[in-house]
C-alpha positions in Angstrom: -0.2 -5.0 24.3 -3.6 -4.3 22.9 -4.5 -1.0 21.6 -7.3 1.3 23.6 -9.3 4.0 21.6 -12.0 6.1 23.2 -13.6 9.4 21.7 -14.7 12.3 23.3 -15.8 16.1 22.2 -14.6 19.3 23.6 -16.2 22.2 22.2 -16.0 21.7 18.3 -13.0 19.3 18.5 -13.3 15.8 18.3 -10.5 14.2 20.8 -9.2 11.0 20.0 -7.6 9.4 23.1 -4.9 6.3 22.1 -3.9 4.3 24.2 -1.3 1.1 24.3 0.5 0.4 21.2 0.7 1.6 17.9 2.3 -0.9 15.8 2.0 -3.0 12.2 -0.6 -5.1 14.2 -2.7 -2.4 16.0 -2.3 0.7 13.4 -5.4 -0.8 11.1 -7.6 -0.3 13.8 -6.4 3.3 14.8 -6.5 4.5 10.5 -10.3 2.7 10.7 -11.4 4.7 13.7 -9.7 8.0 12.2 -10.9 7.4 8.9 -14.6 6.6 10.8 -14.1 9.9 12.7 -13.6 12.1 9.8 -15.8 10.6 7.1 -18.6 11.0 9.9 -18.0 14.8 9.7 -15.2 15.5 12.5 -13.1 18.5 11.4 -11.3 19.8 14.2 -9.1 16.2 15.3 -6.7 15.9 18.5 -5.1 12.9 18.9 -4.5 12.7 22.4 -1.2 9.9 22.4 -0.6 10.4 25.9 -0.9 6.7 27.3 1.0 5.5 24.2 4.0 3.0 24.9 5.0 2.7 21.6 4.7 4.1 17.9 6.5 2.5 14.9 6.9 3.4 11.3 3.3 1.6 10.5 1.4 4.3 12.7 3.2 7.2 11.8 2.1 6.3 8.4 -1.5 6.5 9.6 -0.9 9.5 11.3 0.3 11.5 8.2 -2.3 9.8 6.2 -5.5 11.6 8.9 -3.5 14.8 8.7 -3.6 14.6 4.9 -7.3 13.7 4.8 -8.3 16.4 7.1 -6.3 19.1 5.3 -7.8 18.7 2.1 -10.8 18.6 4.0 -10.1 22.1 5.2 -9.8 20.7 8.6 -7.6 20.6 11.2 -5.2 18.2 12.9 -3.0 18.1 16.4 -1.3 15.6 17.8 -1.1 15.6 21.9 2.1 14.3 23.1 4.8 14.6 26.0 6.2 11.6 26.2 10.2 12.1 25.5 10.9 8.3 23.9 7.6 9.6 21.3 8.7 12.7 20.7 12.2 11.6 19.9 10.7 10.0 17.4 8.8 12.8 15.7 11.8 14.5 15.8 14.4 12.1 14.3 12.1 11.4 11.1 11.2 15.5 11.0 7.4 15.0 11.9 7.6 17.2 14.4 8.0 20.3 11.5 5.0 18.5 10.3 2.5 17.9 12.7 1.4 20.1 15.3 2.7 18.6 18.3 1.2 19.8 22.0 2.0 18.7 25.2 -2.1 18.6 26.6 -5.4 18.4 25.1 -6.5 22.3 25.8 -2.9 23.7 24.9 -4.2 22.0 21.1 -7.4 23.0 21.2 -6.5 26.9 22.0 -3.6 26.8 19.1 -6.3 25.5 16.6 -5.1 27.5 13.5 -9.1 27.6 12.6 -9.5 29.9 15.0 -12.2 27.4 16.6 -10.6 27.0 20.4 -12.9 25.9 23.0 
């Protein structure tokens, strides 16, 4: 299955909508387009995963890696997600205590820990 990105704004946040797969073959392309997003400025990410089919070891990986980037930035990062088969995931490798995990766009944007909700 090929991997959909698409890019929107909502107030000060930059929303990153995935869609598709997230695997060893598709994750390069989702770390460019983060990496893209952040270097261009974009402090306040949501990564919207919520017409993701499946997420292996490879994207996690990328995940972390934007969340790291963006906190030494002195940015923030959410993750929007309420599928049960991804958020098993997040839970059985304890990402979930990492990332802050929200089950729609606006319920990440108003728990920005910047204080910056739309």
């Amino acid at each position: 299955m090929e991997l959909s990105l698409a890019t929107r704004t909502v107030g000060e946040h930059t929303v990153l909508e995935v869609g598709g797969e997230v695997d060893v073959y598709t994750a390069p392309r989702l770390r460019e387009r983060l990496l893209e997003l952040i270097d261009g400025g974009a402090r306040r990410v949501v990564v919207d995963l919520g017409r993701v089919d499946f997420l292996d070891s490879t994207g996690l990986g990328v995940l972390v890696g934007a969340l790291k980037r963006l906190r030494s930035a002195g940015g923030s990062f959410a993750l929007v997600c309420d599928k049960e088969p991804l958020l098993k995931i997040f839970r059985i490798t304890a990402l979930d205590q990492v990332f802050p995990l929200h089950p729609t766009v606006d319920a990440a944007i108003s728990a920005d820990p910047t204080g910056a909700g739309a």
